[in-house]
C-alpha positions in Angstrom: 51.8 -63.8 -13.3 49.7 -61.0 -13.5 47.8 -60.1 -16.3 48.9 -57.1 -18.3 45.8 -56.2 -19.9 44.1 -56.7 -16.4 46.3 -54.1 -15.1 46.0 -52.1 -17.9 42.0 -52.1 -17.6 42.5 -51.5 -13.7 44.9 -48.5 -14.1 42.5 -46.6 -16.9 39.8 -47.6 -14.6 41.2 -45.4 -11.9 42.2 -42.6 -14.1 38.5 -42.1 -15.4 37.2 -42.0 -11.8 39.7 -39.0 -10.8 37.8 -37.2 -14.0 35.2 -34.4 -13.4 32.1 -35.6 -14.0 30.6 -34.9 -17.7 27.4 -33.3 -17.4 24.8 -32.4 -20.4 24.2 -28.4 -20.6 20.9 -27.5 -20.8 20.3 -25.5 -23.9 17.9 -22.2 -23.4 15.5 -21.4 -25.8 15.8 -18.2 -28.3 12.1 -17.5 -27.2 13.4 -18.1 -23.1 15.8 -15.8 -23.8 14.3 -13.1 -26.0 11.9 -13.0 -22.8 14.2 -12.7 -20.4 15.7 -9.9 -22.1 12.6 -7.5 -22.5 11.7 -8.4 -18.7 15.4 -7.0 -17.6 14.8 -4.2 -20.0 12.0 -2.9 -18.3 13.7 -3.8 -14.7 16.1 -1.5 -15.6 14.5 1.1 -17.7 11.8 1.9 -15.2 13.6 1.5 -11.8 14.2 4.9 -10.5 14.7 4.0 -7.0 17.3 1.5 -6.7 20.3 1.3 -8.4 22.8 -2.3 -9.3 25.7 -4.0 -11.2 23.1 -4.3 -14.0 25.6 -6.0 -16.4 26.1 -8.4 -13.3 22.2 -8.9 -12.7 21.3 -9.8 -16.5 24.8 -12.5 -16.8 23.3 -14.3 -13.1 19.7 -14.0 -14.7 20.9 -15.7 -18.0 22.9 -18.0 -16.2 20.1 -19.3 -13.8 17.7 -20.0 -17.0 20.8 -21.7 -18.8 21.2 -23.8 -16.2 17.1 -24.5 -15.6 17.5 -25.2 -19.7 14.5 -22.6 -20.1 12.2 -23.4 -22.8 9.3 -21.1 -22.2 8.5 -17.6 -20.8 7.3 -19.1 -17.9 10.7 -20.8 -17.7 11.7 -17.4 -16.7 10.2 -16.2 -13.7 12.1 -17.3 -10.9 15.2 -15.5 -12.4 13.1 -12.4 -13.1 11.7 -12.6 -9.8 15.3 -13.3 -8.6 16.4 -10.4 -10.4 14.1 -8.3 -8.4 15.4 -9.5 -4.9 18.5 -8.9 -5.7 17.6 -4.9 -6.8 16.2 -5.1 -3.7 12.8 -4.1 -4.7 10.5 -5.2 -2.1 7.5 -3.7 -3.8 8.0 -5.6 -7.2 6.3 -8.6 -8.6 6.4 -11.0 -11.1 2.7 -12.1 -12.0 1.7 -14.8 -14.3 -1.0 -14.5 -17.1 -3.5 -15.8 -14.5 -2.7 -14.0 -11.4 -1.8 -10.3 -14.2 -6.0 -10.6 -14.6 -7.0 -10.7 -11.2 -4.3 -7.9 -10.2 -5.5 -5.7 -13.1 -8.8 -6.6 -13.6 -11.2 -4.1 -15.9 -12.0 -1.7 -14.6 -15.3 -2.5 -12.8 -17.5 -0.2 -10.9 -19.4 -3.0 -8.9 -18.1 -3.9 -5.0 -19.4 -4.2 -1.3 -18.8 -1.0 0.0 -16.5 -2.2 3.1 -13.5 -2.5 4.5 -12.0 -5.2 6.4 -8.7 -5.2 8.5 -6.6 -8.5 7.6 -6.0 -8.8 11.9 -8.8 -10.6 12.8 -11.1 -10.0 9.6 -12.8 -7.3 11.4 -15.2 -4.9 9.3 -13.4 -1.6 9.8 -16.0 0.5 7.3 -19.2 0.2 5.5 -20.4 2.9 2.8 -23.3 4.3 3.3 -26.0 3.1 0.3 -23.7 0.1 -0.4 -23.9 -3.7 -0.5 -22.7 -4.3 2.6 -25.0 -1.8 4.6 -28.1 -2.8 3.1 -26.7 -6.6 4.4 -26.5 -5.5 8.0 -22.9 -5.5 8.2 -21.6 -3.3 11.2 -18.5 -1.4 12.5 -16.9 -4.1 14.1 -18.5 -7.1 12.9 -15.9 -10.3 12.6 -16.1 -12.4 9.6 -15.7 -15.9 10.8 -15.9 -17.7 7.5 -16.4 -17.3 4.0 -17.9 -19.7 1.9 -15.2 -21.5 -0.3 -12.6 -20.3 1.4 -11.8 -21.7 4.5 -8.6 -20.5 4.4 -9.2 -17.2 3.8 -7.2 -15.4 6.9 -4.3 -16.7 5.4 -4.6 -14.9 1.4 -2.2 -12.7 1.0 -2.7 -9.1 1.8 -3.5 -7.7 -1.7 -6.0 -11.1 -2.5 -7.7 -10.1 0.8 -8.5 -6.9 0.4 -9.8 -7.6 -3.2 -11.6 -10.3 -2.0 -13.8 -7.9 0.6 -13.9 -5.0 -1.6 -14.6 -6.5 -5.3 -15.7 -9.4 -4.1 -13.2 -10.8 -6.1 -11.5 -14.5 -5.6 -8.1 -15.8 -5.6 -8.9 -17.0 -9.1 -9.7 -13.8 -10.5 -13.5 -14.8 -10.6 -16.1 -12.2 -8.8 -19.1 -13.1 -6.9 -21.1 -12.0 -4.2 -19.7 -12.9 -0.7 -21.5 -15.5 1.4 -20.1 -14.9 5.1 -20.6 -15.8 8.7 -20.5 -13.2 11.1 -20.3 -12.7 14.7 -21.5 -9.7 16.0 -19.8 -8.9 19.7 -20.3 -12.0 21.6 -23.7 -13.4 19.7 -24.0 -16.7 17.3 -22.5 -15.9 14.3 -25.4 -15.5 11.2 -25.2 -16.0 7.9 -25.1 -13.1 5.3 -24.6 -12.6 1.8 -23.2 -9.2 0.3 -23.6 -9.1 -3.1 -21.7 -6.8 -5.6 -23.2 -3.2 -7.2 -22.7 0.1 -8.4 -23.2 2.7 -5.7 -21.4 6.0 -4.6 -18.5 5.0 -3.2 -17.3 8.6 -2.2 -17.0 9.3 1.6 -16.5 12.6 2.7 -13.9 14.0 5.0 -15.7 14.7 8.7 -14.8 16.8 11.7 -15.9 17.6 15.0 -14.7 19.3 18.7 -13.9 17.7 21.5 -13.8 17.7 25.1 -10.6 19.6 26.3 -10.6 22.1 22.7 -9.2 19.5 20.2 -10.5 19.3 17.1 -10.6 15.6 15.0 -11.0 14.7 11.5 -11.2 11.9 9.6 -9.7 12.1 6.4 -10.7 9.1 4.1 -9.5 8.3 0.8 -10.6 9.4 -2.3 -10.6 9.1 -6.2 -12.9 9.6 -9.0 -14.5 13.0 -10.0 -15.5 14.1 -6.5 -11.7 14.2 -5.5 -11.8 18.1 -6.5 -14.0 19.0 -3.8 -12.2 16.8 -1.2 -9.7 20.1 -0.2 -12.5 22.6 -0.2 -14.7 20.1 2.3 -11.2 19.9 4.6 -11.0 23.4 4.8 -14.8 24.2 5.7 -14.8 21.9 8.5 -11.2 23.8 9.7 -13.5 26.7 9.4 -15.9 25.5 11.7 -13.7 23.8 14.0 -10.9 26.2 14.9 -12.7 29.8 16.2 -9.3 30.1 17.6 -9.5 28.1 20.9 -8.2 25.1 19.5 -5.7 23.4 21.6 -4.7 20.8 19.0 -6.1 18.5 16.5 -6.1 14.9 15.3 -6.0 13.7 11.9 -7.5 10.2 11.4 -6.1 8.8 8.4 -6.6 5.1 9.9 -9.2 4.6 7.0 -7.5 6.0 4.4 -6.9 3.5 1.4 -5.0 6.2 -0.5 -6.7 7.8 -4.0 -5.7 10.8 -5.4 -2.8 12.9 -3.4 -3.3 16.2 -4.2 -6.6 17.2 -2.7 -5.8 15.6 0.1 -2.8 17.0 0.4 -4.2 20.4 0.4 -6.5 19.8 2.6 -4.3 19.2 5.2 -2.2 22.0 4.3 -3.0 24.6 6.9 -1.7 22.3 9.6 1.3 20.2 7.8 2.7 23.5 7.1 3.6 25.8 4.3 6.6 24.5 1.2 8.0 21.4 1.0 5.8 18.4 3.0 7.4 16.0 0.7 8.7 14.1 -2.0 8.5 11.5 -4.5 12.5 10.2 -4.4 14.4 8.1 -7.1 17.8 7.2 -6.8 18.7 10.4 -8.9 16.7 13.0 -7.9 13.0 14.1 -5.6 9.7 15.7 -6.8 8.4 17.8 -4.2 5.2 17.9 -2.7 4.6 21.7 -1.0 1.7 23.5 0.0 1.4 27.4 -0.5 -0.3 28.8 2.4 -1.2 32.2 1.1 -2.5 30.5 -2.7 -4.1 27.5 -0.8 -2.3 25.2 -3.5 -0.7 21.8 -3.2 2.5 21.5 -6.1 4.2 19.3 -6.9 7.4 20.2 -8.6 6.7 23.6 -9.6 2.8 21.8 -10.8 -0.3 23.5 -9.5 -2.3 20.6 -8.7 -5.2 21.3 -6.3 -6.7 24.8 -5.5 -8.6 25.7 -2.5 -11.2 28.2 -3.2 -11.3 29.4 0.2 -8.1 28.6 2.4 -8.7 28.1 5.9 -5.1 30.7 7.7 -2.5 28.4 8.6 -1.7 27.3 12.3 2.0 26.1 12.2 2.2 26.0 15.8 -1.2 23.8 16.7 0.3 20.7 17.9 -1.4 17.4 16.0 -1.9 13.8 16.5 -1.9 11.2 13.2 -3.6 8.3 13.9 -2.9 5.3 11.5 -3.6 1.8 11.2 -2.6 -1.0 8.9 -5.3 0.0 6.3 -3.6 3.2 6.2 -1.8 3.1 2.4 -0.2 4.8 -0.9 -1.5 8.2 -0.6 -2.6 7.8 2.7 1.0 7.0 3.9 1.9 10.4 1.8 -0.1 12.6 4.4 1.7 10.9 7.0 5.1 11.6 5.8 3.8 15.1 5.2 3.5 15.4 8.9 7.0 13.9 9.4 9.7 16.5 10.7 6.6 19.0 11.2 7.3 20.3 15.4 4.7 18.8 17.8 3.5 16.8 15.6 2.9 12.7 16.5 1.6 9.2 15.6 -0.3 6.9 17.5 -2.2 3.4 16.7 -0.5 0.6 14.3 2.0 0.6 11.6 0.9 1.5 8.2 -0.1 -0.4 5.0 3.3 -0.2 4.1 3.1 1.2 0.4 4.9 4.8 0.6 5.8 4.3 -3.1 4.4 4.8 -6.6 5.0 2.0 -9.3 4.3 1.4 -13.0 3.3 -2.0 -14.6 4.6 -3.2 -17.6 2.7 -5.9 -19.6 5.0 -9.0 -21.2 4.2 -10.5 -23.8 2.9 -13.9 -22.4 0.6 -11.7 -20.3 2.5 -11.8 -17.5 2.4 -8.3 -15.7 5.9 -7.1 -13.9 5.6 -4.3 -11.3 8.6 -1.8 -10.9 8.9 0.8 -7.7 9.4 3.8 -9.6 9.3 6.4 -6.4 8.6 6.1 -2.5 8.1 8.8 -0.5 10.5 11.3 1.6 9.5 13.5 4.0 10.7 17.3 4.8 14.0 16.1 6.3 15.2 13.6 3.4 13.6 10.7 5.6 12.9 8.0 2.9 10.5 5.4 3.6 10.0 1.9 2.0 7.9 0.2 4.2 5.8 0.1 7.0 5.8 3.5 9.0 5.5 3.0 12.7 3.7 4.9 15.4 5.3 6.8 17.6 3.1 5.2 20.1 1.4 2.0 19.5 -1.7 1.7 20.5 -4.1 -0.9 19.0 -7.2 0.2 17.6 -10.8 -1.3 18.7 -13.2 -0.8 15.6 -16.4 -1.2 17.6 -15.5 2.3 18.9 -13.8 3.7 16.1 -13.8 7.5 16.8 -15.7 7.2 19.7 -14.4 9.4 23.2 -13.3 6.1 24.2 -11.5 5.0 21.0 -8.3 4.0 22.5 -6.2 5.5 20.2 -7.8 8.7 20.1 -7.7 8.9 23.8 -3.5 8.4 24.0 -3.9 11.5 21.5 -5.7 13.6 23.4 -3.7 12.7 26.5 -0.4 13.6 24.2 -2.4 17.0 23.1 -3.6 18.3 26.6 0.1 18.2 27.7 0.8 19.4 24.3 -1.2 22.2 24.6 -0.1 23.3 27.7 3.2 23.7 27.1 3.0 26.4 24.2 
């Protein structure tokens, strides 16, 4: 006979397994939560460039710390960083307390006084009077290895760039830079570039080639000598274009960014007179516009830089932007300016790929969030969020940097001879 209580056992048995399975819900923290909270706020408060289902962003954010049962800030940051993906925000970052200090460190005036191109580590500039030149560093020089860091290649873009410049590890810590370099084919040597204060300010440069074409190289700038950046443009126009000019390049494969305006009046006479560009939001654009017969750069209705003597515009000179992937912020602004202009076009390597302007907000943990607030349109609309390509690609050998037989400079004046002839 069978066993009713067996049977009984055996059938509840089977009725339990067809049950969902309990599970234990993580409880988030008030603190977790609080956090989250003020990190969305700020998401949303400064994003002016992209827009969302923001009630439906916060409930997926809240929902992925529930189910992490959140405890801390730090308990956070994949969701915040989540958050931003899903904005679509490629620009944005989440940094902890530790990486917020070396991304914002205080504001220090030492460095090295050169720049290095992530392809290949090769040194792309070196100040004059700084660090670096009084080490015997080169145009061209490849930095094989760096003491600690044997890895170094492979540091993301912003670490490597702080790392040559400031001297400035992954860690946030700053020392002076203990290298091997290589030199064209020779043994590599050892060299040490320490960090100092120096004048870091290089000036804009110009000169006339073969076949009438004239070529400067427009660097960078910030810092007090920024206001005289549009008045040394528009001298070296002066000297340059006698009127037999049958086009001109515009080097901007060194330029880091720095303050917009001068620059952008400098290179007024041959972007072209109103709008150049904009700073675009989701909601509305802040133009950038030059005023040929002022000499002023504006930018929504904002005088910004003055030129005391304007060099007369030449709309119809055809010019050649050269760029490279140290090309960035500001820089990338002067190429956009040049975007939509007629006979107008770029040769070398894509850009940094920073047409944008940001703001950083502080948490409370000392984490650091970074919000797009702008990037940058040109005269036709054209928005740009990343890398902007050539129009011809054409790779760029820093040993001969601005030499006659630059390659890059070459395909321009190729482009500019034909250009030229056909006005």
């Amino acid at each position: 006979m069978t066993n009713r209580s067996n049977l009984a056992a055996g059938s509840w048995f089977l009725f339990a397994s067809l049950l969902p399975a309990q599970t234990t819900v993580a409880e988030t923290s008030d603190e977790a939560s609080r956090y989250l909270d003020a990190a969305l706020d700020a998401i949303e408060q400064n994003s002016r460039v992209y827009t969302t289902d923001w009630k439906a962003l916060r409930a997926k954010a809240h929902a992925t710390i529930a189910a992490a049962g959140a405890k801390t800030p730090a308990d956070t940051y994949a969701a915040i960083r989540a958050a931003l993906t899903t904005l679509g925000d490629r620009h944005g970052l989440l940094l902890d307390p530790a990486a917020a200090k070396a991304f914002n460190p205080s504001r220090t005036t030492k460095a090295t006084g050169m720049l290095v191109v992530p392809q290949g580590a090769i040194v792309a500039q070196v100040v004059p009077g700084s660090p670096a030149e009084a080490a015997g560093l080169a145009l061209g020089d490849r930095i094989v290895a760096v003491d600690g860091l044997p890895a170094f290649t492979e540091l993301p873009t912003r670490e490597f760039e702080r790392l040559f410049r400031r001297g400035q590890y992954p860690d946030g810590g700053a020392a002076p830079l203990d290298l091997r370099v290589r030199t064209g084919t020779t043994e590599p040597r050892d060299v040490q570039v320490p960090l100092a204060t120096f004048d870091a300010y290089v000036a804009p440069t110009g000169r006339r080639l073969d076949g009438g074409i004239g070529y400067l190289e427009l660097p960078g700038v910030l810092g007090p000598k920024a206001s005289n950046y549009d008045d040394a443009v528009h001298e070296l126009l002066d000297s340059l274009d006698d009127g037999t000019l049958r086009g001109c390049i515009i080097d901007l494969r060194r330029n880091t960014g720095g303050t917009l305006w001068p620059m952008l009046a400098g290179i007024g006479p041959l972007a072209g007179t109103g709008r150049l560009g904009a700073f675009a939001s989701a909601k509305s654009e802040a133009d950038w516009s030059y005023d040929a017969d002022l000499g002023i750069a504006t930018s929504a209705t904002h005088e910004l830089a003055k030129v005391a003597k304007p060099h007369p515009l030449r709309a119809d000179l055809p010019v050649a932007v050269l760029t490279g992937p140290l090309t960035a912020g500001a820089g990338e602004a002067l190429v956009v300016a040049f975007a939509g202009r007629a006979r107008a076009r770029r040769f070398g390597e894509g850009t940094r790929g920073l047409p944008t302007s940001n703001t950083q907000k502080p948490l409370a943990d000392g984490a650091l969030l970074v919000v797009t607030v702008t990037v940058h349109a040109d005269r036709t609309g054209t928005r740009y969020d990343g890398v902007i390509p050539p129009d011809e690609t054409v790779a760029s050998d820093w040993e001969r940097f601005g030499k006659a037989d630059d390659p890059v400079v070459a395909a321009a004046c190729r482009w500019l001879a034909s250009a030229g002839n056909a006005r």
